[in-house]
Residue, then its C-alpha position, 0 to 999 in steps of 0.5 A: x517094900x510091903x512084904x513082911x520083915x523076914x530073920x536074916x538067917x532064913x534069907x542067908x539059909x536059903x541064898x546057901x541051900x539054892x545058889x551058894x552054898x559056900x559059907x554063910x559069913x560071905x553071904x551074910x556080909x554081902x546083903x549087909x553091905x546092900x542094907x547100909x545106907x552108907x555103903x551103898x547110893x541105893x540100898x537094895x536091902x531094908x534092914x531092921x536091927x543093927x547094920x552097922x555104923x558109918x565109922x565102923x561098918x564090921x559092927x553090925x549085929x549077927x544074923x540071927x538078930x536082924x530082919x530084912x526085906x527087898x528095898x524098894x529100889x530092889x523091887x523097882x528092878x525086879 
């Protein structure tokens, strides 16, 4: 993963304006799932800020406060 860390909401913003465009919290709750480590075998999302804990997966951090990027699982399969 050598791209830059990107906020969350721009990555939610542009996956509702171009594909789904059907409600934020889904989407958003969706790549959370994809950047805990606990969630998945292979995260498919390298996630800066609070993602959430393992005995408590729904806490994590709003959008606006996270940053993300593609794993590098995720640029092995693209």
């Amino acid at each position: 993963a050598s791209a830059k860390f990107k906020k969350s909401a721009r990555t939610v913003g542009d996956v509702l304006g171009k594909y789904h465009p059907h409600g934020d919290i889904a989407c958003y709750e969706a790549m959370v799932l994809m950047a805990q480590p606990f969630s998945y075998r292979y995260p498919l999302v390298d996630g800066q800020g609070n993602w959430g804990a393992p005995d408590d997966p729904k806490s994590f951090a709003a959008m606006r406060y996270t940053e993300s990027r593609l794993s590098k699982y995720s640029e092995l399969l693209l």
